[in-house]
VOFIKE-380013 format. One record per residue: residue number from 1; residue in three letters; x negated, y, z of N, C-alpha, C, CB in turn. Coordinates in nm, 3 decimals, always signed. Atoms other than C-alpha are relative to their C-alpha. Glycine has a CB too. Layout:
<pts>
+-----+-----+---------+---------+---------+---------+---------+---------+---------+---------+---------+---------+---------+---------+
:   n : res :    n.px :    n.py :    n.pz :   ca.px :   ca.py :   ca.pz :    c.px :    c.py :    c.pz :   cb.px :   cb.py :   cb.pz :
+-----+-----+---------+---------+---------+---------+---------+---------+---------+---------+---------+---------+---------+---------+
: NUM : Ala :       X :       Y :       Z :       X :       Y :       Z :       X :       Y :       Z :       X :       Y :       Z :
...
+-----+-----+---------+---------+---------+---------+---------+---------+---------+---------+---------+---------+---------+---------+
</pts>
This chain:
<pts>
+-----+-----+---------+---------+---------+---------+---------+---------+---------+---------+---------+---------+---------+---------+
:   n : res :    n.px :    n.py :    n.pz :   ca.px :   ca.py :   ca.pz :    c.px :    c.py :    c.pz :   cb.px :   cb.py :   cb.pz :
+-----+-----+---------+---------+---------+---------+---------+---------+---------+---------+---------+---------+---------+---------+
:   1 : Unk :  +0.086 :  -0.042 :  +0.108 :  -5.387 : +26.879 :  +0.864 :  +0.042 :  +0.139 :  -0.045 :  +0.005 :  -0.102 :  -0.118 :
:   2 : Unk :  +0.027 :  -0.161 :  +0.039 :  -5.423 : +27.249 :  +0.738 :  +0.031 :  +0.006 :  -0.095 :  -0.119 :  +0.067 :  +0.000 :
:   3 : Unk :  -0.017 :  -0.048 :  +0.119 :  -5.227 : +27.351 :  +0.457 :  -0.080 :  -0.012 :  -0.115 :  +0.014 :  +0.101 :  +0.015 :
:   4 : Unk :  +0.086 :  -0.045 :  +0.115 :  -5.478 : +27.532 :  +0.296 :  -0.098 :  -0.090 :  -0.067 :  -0.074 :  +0.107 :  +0.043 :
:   5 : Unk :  +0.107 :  +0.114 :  +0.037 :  -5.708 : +27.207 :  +0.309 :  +0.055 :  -0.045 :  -0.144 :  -0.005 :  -0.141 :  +0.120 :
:   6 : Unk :  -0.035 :  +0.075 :  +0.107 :  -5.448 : +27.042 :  +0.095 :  +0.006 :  +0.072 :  -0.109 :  +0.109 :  -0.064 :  +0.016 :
:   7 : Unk :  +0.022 :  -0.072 :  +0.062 :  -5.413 : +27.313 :  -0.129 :  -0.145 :  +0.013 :  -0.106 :  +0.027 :  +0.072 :  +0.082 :
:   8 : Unk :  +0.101 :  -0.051 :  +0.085 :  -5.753 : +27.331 :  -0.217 :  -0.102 :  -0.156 :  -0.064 :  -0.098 :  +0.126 :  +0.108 :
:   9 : Unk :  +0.052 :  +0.140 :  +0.038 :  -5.808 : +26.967 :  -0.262 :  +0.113 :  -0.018 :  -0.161 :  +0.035 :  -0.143 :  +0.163 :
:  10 : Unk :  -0.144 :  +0.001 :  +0.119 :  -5.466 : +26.984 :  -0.539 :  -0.056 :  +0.077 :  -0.127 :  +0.168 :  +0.102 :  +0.065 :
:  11 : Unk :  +0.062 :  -0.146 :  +0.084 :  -5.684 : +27.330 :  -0.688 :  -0.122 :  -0.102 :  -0.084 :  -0.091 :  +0.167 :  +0.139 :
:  12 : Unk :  +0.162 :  +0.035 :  +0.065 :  -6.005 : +27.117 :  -0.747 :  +0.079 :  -0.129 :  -0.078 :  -0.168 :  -0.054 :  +0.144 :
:  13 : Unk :  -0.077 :  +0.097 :  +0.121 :  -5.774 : +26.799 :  -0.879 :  +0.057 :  +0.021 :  -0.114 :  +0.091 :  -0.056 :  +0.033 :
:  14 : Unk :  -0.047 :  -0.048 :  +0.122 :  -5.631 : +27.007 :  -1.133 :  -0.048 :  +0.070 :  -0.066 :  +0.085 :  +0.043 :  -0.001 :
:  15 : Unk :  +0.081 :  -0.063 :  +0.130 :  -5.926 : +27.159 :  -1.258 :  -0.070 :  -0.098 :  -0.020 :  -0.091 :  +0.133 :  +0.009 :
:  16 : Unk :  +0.125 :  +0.121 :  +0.055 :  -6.133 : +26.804 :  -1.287 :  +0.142 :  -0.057 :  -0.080 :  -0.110 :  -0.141 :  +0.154 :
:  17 : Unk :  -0.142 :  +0.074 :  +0.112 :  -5.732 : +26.677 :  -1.459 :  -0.085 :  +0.047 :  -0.109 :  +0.205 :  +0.078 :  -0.002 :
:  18 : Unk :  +0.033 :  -0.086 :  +0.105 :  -5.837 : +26.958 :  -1.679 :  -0.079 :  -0.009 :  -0.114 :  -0.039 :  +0.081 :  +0.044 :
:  19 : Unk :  +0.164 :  +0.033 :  +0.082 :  -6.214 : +26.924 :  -1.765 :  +0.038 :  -0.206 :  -0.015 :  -0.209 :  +0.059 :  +0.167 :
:  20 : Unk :  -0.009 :  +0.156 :  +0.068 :  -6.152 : +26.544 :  -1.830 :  +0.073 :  +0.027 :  -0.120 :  +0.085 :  -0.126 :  +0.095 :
:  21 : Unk :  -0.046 :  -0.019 :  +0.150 :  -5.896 : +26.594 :  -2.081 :  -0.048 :  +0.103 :  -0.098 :  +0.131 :  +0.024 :  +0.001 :
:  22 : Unk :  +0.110 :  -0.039 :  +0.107 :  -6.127 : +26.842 :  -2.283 :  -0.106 :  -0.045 :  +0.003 :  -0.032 :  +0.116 :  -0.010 :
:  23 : Unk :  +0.121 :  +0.116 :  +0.025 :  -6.395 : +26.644 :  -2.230 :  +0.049 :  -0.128 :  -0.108 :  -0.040 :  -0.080 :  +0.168 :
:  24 : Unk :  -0.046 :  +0.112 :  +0.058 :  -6.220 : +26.343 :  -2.375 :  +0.083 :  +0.079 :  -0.151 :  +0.107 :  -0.095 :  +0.124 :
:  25 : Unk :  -0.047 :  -0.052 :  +0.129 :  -6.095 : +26.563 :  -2.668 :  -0.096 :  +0.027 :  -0.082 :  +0.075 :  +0.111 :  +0.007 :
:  26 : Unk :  +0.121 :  -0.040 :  +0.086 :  -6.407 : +26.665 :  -2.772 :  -0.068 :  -0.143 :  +0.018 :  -0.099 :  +0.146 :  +0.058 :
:  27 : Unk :  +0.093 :  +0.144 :  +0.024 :  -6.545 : +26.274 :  -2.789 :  -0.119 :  +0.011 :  +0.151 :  -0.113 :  +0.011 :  -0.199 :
:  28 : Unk :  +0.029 :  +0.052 :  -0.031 :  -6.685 : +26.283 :  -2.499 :  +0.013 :  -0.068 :  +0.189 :  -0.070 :  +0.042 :  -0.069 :
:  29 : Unk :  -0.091 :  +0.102 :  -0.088 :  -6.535 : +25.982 :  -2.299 :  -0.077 :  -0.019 :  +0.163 :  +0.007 :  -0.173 :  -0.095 :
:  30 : Unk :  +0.104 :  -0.009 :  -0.132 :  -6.868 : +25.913 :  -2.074 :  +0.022 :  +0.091 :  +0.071 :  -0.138 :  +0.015 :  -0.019 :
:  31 : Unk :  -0.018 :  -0.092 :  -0.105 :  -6.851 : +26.264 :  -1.928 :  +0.101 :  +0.005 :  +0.096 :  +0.005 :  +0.099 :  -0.045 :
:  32 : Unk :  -0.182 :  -0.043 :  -0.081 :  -6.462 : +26.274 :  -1.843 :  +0.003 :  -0.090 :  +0.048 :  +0.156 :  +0.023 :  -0.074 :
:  33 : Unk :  -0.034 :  +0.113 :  -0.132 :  -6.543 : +25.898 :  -1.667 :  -0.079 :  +0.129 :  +0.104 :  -0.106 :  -0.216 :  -0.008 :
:  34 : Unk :  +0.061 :  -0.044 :  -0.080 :  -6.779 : +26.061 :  -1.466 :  +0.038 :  +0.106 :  +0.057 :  -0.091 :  +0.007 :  -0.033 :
:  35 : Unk :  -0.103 :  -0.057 :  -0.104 :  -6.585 : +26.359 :  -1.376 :  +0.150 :  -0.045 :  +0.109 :  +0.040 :  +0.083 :  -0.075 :
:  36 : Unk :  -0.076 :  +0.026 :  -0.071 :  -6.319 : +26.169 :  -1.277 :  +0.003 :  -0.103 :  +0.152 :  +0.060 :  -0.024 :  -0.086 :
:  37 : Unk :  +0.054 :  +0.088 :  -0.134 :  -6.547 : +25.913 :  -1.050 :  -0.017 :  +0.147 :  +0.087 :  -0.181 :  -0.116 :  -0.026 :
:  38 : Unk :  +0.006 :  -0.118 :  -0.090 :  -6.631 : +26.238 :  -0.900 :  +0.102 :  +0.067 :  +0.090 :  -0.032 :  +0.088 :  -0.069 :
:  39 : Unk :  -0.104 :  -0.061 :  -0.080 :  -6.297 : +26.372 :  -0.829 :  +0.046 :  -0.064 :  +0.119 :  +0.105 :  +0.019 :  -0.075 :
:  40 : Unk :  +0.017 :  +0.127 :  -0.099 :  -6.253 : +26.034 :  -0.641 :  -0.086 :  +0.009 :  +0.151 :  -0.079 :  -0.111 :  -0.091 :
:  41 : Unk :  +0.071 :  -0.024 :  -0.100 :  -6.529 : +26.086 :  -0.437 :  +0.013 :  +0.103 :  +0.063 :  -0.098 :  -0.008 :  -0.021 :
:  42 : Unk :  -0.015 :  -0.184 :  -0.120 :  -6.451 : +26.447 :  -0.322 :  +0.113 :  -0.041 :  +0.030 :  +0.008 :  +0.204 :  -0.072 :
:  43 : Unk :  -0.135 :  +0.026 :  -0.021 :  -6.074 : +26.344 :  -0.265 :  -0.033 :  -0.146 :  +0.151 :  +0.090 :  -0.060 :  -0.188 :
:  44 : Unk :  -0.009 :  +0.122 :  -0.094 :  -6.151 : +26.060 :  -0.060 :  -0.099 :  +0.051 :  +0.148 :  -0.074 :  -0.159 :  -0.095 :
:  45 : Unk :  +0.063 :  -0.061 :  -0.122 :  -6.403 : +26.249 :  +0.178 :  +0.042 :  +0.146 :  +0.005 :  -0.161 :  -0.012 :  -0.002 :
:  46 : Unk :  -0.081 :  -0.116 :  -0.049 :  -6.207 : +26.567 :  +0.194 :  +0.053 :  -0.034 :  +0.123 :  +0.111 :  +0.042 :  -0.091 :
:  47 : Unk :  -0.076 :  +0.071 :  -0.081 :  -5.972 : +26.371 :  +0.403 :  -0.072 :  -0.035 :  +0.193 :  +0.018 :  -0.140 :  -0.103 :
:  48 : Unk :  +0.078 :  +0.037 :  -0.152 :  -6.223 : +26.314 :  +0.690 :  -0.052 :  +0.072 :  +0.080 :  -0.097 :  -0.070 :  -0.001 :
+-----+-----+---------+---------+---------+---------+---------+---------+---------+---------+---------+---------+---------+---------+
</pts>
């Protein structure tokens, strides 16, 4: 696997960490699930 792949899968996990926890600071909880089902789904088909 290619470095840079992982790299940029770590880049996008730590900007959806990010936007969830200001999402969830500002009340709203729904959004920051849904970014984080998301991150899920790109993380899991990166891989393939």
């Amino acid at each position: 696997m290619d470095i840079d792949l992982l790299f940029k899968i770590a880049g996008i996990g730590i900007i959806i960490a990010v936007l969830h926890q200001i999402l969830t600071k500002a009340g709203r909880e729904d959004q920051a699930m849904m970014t984080s089902l998301a991150r899920n789904d790109y993380c899991s088909y990166s891989y393939h």
